[in-house]
N, C-alpha and C positions, 0 to 999 in steps of 0.2 A: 599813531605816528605815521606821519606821511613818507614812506619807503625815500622817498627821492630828494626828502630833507634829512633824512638820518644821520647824525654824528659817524654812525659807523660806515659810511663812506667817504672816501677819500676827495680832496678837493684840489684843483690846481688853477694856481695861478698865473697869467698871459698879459705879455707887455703891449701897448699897442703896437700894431704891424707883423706879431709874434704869429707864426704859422704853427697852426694847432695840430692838422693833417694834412697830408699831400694826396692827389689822384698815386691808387697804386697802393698807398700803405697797406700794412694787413688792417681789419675790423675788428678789433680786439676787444674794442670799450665805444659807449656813446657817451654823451656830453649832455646835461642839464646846462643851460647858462643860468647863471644865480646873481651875476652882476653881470654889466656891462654889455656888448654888442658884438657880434660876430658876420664876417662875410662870405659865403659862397662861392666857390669860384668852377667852373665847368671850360674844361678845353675840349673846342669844337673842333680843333685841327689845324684852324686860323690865331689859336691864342687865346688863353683865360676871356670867359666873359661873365661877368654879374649874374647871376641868376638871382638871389635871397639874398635879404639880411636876418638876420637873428636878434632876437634881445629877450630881455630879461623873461625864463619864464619857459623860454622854448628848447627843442633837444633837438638833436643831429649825430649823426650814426647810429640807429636804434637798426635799421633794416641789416647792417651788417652784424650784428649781436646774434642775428637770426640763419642768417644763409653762409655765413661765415667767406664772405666776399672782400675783396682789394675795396679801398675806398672809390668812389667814381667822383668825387671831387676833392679840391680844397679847399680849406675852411681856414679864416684869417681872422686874429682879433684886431678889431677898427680901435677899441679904446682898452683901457686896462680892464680886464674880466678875470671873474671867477667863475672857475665850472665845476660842476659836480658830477665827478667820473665814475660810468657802472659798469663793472666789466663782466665778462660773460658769461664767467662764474657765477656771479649774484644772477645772471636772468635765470642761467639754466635751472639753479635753486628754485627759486619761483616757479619756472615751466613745472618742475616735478611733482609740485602740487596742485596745478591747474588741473582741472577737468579735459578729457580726451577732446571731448567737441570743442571746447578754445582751444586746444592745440592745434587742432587740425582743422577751422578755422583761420586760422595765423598763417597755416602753411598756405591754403591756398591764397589769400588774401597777398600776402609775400609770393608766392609765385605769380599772380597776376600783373602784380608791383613791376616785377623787375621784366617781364617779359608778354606784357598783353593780348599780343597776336601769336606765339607760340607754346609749347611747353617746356618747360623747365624741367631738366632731370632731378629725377627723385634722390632726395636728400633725406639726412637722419636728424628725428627730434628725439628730446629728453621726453619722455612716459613714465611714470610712476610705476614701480614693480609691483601694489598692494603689500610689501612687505618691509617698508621705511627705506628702501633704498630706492634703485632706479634703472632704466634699462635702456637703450637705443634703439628706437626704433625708425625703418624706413617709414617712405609716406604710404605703402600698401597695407603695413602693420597698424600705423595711427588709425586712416580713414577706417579699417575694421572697428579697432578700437572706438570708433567715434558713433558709427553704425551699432555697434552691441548697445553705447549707450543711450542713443538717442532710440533704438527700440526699446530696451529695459525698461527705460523714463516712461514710453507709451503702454507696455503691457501692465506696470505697475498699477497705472491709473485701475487699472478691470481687474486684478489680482486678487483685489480683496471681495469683491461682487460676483466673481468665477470662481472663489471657493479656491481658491492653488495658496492662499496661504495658511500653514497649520501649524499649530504651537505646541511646543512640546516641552518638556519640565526633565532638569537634572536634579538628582536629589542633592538635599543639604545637611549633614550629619554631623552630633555633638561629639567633640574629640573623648569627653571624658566615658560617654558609657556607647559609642556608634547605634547610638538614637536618629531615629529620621523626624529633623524637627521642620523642613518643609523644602521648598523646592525653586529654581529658580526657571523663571518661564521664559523662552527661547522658541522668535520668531522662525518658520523656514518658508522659503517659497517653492514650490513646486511646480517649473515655468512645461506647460504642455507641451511646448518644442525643444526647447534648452535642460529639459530637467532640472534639477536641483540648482539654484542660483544662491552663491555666499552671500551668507548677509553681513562677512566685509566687504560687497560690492554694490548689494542692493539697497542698504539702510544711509551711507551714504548719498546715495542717489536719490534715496526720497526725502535726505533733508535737504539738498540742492532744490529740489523740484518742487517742495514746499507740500508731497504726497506725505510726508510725515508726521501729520497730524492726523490724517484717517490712518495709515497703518497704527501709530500711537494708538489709537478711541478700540482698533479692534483687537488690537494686543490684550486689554484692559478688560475689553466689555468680557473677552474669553478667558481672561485669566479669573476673573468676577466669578464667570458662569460657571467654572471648571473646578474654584478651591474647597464646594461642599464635599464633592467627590474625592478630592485628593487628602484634605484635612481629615479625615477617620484614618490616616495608615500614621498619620505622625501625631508625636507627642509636644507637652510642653517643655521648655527648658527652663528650668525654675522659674521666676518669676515671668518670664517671656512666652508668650503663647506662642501654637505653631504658625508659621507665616510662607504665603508666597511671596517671589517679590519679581518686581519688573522694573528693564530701563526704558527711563526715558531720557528724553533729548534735549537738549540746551534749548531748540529752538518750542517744543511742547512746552518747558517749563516757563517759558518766556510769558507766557498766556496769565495774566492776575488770576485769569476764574477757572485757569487746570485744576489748584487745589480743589476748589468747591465743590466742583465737578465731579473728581473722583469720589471726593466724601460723600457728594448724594449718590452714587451709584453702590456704594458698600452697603449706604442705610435702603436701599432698597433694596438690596439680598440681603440684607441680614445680619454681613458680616461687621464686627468692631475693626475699628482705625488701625490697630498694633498688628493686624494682622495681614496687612499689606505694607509690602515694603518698598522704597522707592531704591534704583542703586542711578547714580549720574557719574559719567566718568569724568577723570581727571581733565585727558586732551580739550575737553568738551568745555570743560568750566573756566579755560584759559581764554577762552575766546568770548566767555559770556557771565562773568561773573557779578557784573551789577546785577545781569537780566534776572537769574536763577537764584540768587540769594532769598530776596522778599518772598518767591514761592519756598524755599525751601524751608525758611520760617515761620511761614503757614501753617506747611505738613508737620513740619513738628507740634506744632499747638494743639492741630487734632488729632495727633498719638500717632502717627505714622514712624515707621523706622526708617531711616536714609543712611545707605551706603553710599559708599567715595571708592568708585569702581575702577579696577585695574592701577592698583596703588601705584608708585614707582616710577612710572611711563612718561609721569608730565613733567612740569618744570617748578610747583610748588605747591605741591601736597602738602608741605607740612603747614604752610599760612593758611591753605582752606582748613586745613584741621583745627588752627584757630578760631578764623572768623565766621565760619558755617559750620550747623548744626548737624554735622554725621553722629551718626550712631555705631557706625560700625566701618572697617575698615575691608577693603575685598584685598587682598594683594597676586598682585598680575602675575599667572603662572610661565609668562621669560623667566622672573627669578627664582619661581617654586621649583619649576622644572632644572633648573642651574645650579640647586641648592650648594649638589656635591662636586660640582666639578667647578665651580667658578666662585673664592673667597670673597667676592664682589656681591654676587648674588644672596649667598650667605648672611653677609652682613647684613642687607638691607631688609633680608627678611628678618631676622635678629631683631634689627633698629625700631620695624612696624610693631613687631611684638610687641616690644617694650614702650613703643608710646604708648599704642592703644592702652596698653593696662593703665598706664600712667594717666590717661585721657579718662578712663570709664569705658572705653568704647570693647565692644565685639570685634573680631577678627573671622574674614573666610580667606582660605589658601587656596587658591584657583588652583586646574590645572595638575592635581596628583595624579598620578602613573603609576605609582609603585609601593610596595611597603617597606621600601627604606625611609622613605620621601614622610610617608606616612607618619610614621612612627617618631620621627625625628620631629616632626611640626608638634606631634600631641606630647610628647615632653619637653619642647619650645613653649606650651601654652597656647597655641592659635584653641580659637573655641571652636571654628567649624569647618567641616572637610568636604571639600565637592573636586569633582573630577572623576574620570575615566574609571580609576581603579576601584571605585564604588559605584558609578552608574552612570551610564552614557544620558545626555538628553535623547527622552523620549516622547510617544503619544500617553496620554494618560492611562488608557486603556491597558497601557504593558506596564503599569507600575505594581498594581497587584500582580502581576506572576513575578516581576522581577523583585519585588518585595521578600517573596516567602521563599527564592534561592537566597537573597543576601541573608534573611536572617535563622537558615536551615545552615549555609556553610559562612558565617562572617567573618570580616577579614581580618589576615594576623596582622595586627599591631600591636606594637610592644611598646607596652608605657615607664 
């Protein structure tokens, strides 16, 4: 849907002659015109003169949205018009999702605008916190911001060819007897000057950059090369063999010949279908859900297991749980961790419970800390336990020794 036709913005209607802005008003909103004609008007000292007309199609006051500036003209409607008003609320919503480099882009771009031959004092733009909300930042704080990313973007490209990315595996544990039935494999980058780089900062960044099909291939090829080693410490869980499992990304899955692909690389180590698992998350599938269907019904054909990662977060998990083939359900530790202290959190873990069962499907509870938390999910019924309280993600190399502490002292939980 095209933001600037949306029902859910408001629209106003102008008689002809009707004066829409004056030079001087505040900038509070721009204008779409959607019918009708509008005229510009610029006082040079000597008197309103013509500068624009407007029509159908075009917008006016978008630069004040931005610098939060008096208007510098006025604008008249010649015939009867309808506009379609954005106010600055709705941009700044949008800025907070933009990537740092259009932000700061825009600013300079707007400060060249409004003053070409000098500088323009530093003003504050909307930045994304990485944490769903938002923060203000000056223009010294963006342009950093804008520099991390457009270096990020460049180191990424050699990341995986320099050896700085290495993956590591959190275990995955059956509620009913704390059996280790496999593991979930977790990307890190290792930046030689920056140190350890999130990858809520850097996975993003390689699906913008379109880097997220090589980090995807080598996620994969080493989680391939890695599960003959890892699969001797775990067991079956009744009918279900032991499994890794890795995400991928809306825009990986997008690819017709990903399934294929992965399939021949299993049969070339050796390993069966059921014992890689795919997990895709929610936010993801909002944005692409014709794309990653037809792959995800592929995977299922040739016995893969699909998780619906970070339950809860999105806007309609329960109609993918319908129309796409999940196997199992992850639910996002905001509510794990919430359980006790938020009736909100609670419930939705409650709710996932009980569909899965109702579905067929498995259940992972992201995210435990503690053996309250614990304890309360394995006589909830969730099937499997991953988090902190059992095992940090690590290099595979330390799963043997942290193996034979978990199961020399294992953890109280109370069924």
């Amino acid at each position: 849907m095209n933001v600037l036709s949306s029902e859910s913005l408001p629209r106003e209607r102008f008689a002809a002659g009707q004066v829409i802005c004056r030079t001087g008003d505040p900038g509070h909103c721009a204008y779409v015109i959607e019918e009708g004609c509008v005229e510009v008007l610029r006082d040079d000292g000597a008197g309103e003169r013509l500068v624009a007309v407007l029509s159908e199609g075009s917008m006016f006051g978008e630069v004040a949205l931005l610098d939060r500036m008096p208007r510098t003209a006025t604008v008249r409607a010649m015939e009867a018009s309808s506009l379609v008003r954005i106010e600055r609320d709705h941009v700044e919503s949008l800025l907070v999702r933009a990537d740092p480099v259009v932000q700061y882009l825009l600013r300079i771009l707007l400060a060249r605008f409004r003053n070409p031959f000098g500088v323009v004092p530093a003003r504050r733009a909307v930045l994304s916190d990485g944490s769903g909300g938002s923060a203000l930042l000056d223009d010294v704080a963006l342009q950093a911001a804008a520099v991390r990313t457009l270096s990020l973007a460049r180191d990424l490209s050699h990341a995986i060819d320099d050896q700085q990315l290495e993956l590591c595996y959190q275990p995955l544990l059956a509620f009913r007897d704390m059996s280790l039935v496999g593991f979930e494999a977790l990307v890190r980058w290792h930046h030689p000057r920056l140190g350890a780089v999130s990858p809520m900062e850097f996975v993003p960044l390689a699906e913008k950059t379109g880097l997220i099909h090589r980090t995807g291939r080598w996620v994969l090829q080493r989680a391939i090369r890695d599960w003959p080693e890892l699969k001797v410490h775990c067991v079956a869980d009744g009918d279900l063999p032991p499994f890794v499992s890795v995400n991928l990304s809306a825009p990986e899955l997008g690819r017709s010949e990903v399934p294929a692909a992965i399939a021949r690389q299993l049969e070339q180590a050796g390993i069966p279908t059921p014992e890689l698992h795919v997990e895709l998350t929610e936010t993801e599938i909002i944005h692409s859900v014709d794309v990653v269907s037809a792959s995800l019904d592929t995977l299922r054909r040739m016995g893969f297991g699909v998780a619906l990662d970070d339950f809860g977060t999105g806007y309609a998990g329960l109609d993918y749980l319908r129309s796409l083939p999940f196997t199992c359900i992850k639910i996002d530790k905001v509510f794990v961790q919430q359980m006790h202290t938020s009736e909100r959190a609670m419930q939705i873990v409650k709710s996932a419970l009980e569909l899965a069962t109702q579905l067929g499907m498995s259940t992972v509870a992201e995210g435990i800390e503690d053996a309250r938390t614990a304890s309360e999910l394995a006589r909830m019924g969730c099937t499997y336990a991953q988090g902190y309280f059992f095992g940090r993600p690590m290099p595979k190399e330390q799963i043997g020794p942290w193996l034979q502490v978990f199961r020399s002292r294992p953890p109280p939980i109370e069924f």
